[in-house]
C-alpha positions as CSV (number, residue, x, y, z in Angstrom):
1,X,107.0,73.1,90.4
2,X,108.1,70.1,88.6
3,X,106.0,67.2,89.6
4,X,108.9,64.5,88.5
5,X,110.7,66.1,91.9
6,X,108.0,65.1,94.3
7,X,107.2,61.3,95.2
8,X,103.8,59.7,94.5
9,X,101.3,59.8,96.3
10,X,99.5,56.5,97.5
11,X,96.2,56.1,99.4
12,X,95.1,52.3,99.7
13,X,97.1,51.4,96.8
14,X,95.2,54.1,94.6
15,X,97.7,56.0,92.5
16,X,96.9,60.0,93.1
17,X,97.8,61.9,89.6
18,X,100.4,63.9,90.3
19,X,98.3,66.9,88.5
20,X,95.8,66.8,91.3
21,X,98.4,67.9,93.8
22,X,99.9,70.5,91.6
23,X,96.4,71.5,91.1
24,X,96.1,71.7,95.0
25,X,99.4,73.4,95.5
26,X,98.7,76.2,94.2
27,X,95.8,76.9,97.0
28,X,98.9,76.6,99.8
29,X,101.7,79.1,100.6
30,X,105.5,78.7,101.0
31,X,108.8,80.2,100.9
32,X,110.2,81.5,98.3
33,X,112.0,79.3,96.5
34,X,110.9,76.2,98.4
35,X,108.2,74.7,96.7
36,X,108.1,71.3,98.0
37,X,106.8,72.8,101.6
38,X,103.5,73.5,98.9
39,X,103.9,70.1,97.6
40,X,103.6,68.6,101.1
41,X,100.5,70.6,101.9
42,X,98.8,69.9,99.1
43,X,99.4,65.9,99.4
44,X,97.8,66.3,102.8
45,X,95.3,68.0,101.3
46,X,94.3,65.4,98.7
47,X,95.2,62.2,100.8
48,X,92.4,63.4,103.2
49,X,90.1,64.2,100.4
50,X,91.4,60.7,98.6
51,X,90.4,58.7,101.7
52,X,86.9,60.6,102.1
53,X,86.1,60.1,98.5
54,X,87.4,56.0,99.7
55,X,85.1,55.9,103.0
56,X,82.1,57.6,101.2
57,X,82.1,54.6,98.4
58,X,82.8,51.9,100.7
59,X,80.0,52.5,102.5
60,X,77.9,53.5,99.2
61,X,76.9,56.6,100.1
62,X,75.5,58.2,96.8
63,X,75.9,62.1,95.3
64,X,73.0,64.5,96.0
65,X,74.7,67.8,94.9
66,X,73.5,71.0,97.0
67,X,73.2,74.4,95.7
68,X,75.7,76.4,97.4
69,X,75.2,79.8,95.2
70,X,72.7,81.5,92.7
71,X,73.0,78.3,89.8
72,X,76.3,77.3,91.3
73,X,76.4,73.4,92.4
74,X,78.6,70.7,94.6
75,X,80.4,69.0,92.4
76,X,79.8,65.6,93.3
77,X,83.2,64.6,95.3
78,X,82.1,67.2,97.2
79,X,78.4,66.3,97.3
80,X,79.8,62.8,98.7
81,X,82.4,64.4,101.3
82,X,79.6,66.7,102.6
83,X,77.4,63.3,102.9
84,X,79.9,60.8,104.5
85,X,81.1,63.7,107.0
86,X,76.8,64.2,107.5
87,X,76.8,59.9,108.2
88,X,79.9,59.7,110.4
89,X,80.3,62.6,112.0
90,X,78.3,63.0,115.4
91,X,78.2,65.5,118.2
92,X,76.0,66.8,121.2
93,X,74.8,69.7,121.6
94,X,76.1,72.1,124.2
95,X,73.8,72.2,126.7
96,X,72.5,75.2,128.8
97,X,75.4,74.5,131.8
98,X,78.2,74.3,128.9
99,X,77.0,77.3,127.2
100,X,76.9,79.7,130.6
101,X,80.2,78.0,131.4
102,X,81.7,79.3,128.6
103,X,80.5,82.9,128.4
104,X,81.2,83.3,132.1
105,X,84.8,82.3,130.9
106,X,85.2,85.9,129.5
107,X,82.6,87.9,129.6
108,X,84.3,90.6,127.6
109,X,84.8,89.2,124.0
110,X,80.7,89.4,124.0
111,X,80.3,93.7,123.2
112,X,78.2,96.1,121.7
113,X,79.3,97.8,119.1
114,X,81.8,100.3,119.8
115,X,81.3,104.3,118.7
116,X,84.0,106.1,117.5
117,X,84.1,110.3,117.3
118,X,86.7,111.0,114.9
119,X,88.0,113.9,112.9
120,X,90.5,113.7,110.0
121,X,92.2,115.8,107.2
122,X,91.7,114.2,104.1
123,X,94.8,114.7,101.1
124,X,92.3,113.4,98.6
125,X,93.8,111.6,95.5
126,X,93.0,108.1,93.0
127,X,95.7,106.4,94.8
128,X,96.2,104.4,91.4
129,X,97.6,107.8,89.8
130,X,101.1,107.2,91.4
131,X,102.2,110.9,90.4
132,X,98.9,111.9,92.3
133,X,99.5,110.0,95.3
134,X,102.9,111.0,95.8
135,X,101.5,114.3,95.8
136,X,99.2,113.7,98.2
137,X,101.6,111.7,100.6
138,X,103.8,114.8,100.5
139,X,100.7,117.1,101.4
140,X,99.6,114.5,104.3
141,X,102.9,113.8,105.2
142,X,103.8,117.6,106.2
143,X,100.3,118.1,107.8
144,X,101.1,114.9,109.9
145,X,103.8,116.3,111.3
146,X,102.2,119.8,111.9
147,X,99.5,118.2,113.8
148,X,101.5,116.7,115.8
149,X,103.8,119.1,116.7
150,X,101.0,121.2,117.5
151,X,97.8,119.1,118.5
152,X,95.7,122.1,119.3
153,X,95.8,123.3,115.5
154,X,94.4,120.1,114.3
155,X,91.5,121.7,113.3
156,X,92.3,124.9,112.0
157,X,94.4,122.3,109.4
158,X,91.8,120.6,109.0
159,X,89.6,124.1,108.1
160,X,92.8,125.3,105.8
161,X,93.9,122.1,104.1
162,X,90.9,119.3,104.0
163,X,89.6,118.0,100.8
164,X,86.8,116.4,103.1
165,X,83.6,118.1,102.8
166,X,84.2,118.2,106.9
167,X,86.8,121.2,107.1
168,X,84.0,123.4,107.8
169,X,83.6,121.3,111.4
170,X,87.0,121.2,111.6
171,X,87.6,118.0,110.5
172,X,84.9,116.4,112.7
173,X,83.3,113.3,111.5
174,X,81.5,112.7,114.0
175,X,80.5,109.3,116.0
176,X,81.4,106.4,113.4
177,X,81.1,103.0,114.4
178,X,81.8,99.6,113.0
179,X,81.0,99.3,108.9
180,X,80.2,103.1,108.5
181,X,83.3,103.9,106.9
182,X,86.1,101.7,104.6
183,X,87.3,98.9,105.7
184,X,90.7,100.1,105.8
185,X,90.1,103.2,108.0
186,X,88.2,101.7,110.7
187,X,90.9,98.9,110.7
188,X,93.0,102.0,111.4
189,X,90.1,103.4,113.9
190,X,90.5,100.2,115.9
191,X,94.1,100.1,117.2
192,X,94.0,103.9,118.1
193,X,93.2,105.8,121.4
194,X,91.3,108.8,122.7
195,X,92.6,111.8,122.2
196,X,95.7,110.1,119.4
197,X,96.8,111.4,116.1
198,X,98.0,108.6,113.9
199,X,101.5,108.7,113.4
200,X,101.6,108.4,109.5
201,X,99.1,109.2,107.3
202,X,96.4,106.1,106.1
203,X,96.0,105.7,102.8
204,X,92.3,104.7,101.5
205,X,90.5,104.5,98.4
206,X,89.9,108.2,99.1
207,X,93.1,109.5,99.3
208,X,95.6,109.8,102.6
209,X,94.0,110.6,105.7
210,X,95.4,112.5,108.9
211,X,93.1,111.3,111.9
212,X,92.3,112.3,115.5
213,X,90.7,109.7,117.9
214,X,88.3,112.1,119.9
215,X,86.4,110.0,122.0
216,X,85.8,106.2,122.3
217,X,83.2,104.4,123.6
218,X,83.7,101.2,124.0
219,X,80.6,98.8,123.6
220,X,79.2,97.5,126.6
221,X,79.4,94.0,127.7
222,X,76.1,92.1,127.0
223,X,74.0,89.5,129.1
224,X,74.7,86.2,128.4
225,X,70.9,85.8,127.3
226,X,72.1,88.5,124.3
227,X,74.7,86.4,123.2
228,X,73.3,82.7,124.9
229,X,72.8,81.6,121.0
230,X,75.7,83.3,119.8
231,X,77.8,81.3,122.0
232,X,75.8,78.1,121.4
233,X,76.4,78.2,117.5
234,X,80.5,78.7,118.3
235,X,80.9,75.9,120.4
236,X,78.7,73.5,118.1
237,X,81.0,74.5,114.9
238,X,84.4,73.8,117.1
239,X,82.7,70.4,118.4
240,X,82.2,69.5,114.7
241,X,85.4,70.6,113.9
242,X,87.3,68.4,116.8
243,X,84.9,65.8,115.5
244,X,86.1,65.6,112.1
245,X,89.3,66.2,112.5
246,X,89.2,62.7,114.6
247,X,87.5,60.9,112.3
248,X,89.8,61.9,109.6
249,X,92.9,60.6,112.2
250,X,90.9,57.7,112.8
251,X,90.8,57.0,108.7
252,X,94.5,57.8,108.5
253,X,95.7,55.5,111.2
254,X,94.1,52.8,109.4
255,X,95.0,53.6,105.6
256,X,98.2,52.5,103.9
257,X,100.0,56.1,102.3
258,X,102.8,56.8,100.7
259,X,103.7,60.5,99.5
260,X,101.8,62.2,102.8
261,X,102.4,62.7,106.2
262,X,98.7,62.5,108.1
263,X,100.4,61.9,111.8
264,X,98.5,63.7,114.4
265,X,100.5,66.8,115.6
């Protein structure tokens, strides 16, 4: 990305170096072969930062660094963003009528846990051994297909052909549910239904996997007094959000930029 290409980028006459905004780009996506759709992000990206760094001096706002890891600090740009957007930023909290509202809206996105029973065949290789893991495709591949030719043999493949420690329960993992397994294969576990074999084999960390949805139990729907503060802390976050997003707009309508485009969409 040659910089020289791109224009300069002006925030109440303050010049932006254009390494700041290749610095930035690299942090945004684009098309191949069309990096000024980076560029443009990235001069958002830093005029909104450029004005916040503008508003926090103006109204003389000093650094106060927080820790945000183990020995790992705000730099202080940062430490004076979090401030200003601290100062200027204002919003009520939801009360008990908004929250109710809100949960009674759908009901159902508020669940237990869901349990899953599953059972699988496991072609077990290091799937970074590519002349393993072809192997093993191969293997999964043809049980795949036998399984579901034939749905009622699933198990005795499993008891024949398993490298899973489960072929002698016929595959059967039992109930599983969310975080008991990689991420990967409970990813898979979520989009299938009872009583489905998954159409290709999933490969893990473990190897390739042929697996049998046996029952699922959807997690019930819980009260809203479960959930009431769950709810709560979502709709304050999105008010903040909304918030700061205006008073960025409110900043931009007022500044004088050249090389960014902060028009409200």
């Amino acid at each position: 990305m040659h910089a020289a290409l791109f224009p300069d980028l002006i925030v109440n006459g303050e010049t932006v170096p254009h390494a700041l905004v290749a610095a930035e780009a690299q942090n945004h996506s684009a098309p191949k072969g069309k990096p000024g759709i980076a560029w443009r992000k990235a001069a958002n990206a830093v005029a909104i930062r450029t004005l916040l760094l503008q508003e926090a001096r103006r109204r003389d706002l000093s650094a106060d660094p927080a820790e945000v890891g183990p020995g790992r600090f705000e730099t202080e740009e940062e430490a004076l963003i979090r401030g200003l957007l601290e100062t200027a930023v204002e919003t009520l909290r939801p009360t008990a009528e908004d929250i109710r509202a809100e949960w009674a809206r759908d009901p159902s996105r508020f669940r237990a846990p869901p349990l899953w029973e599953v059972s699988h065949i496991l072609c077990a290789c290091d799937p970074r051994d590519e002349k393993a893991r072809i192997a093993a495709q191969a293997r999964a591949l043809d049980l795949s297909k036998r399984a579901l030719d034939n749905p009622r043999s699933f198990a005795r493949l499993a008891s024949d052909h398993s490298d899973c420690g489960s072929k002698a329960n016929g595959g059967a993992l039992g109930q599983l549910g969310p975080g008991d397994t990689v991420p990967e294969f409970e990813a898979a576990l979520r989009r299938m239904a009872e009583g489905e074999i998954s159409a290709e084999p999933l490969l893990t960390r473990h190897g390739y996997h042929v697996i049998r949805m046996d029952a699922v139990a959807q997690g019930a729907v819980l009260p809203f007094e479960a959930v009431r503060l769950k709810v709560s802390d979502a709709m304050e976050k999105a008010a903040w959000a909304r918030a700061a997003r205006a008073f960025v707009d409110r900043l931009a309508a007022d500044a004088d930029i050249t090389g960014a485009d902060l028009r409200p969409v």
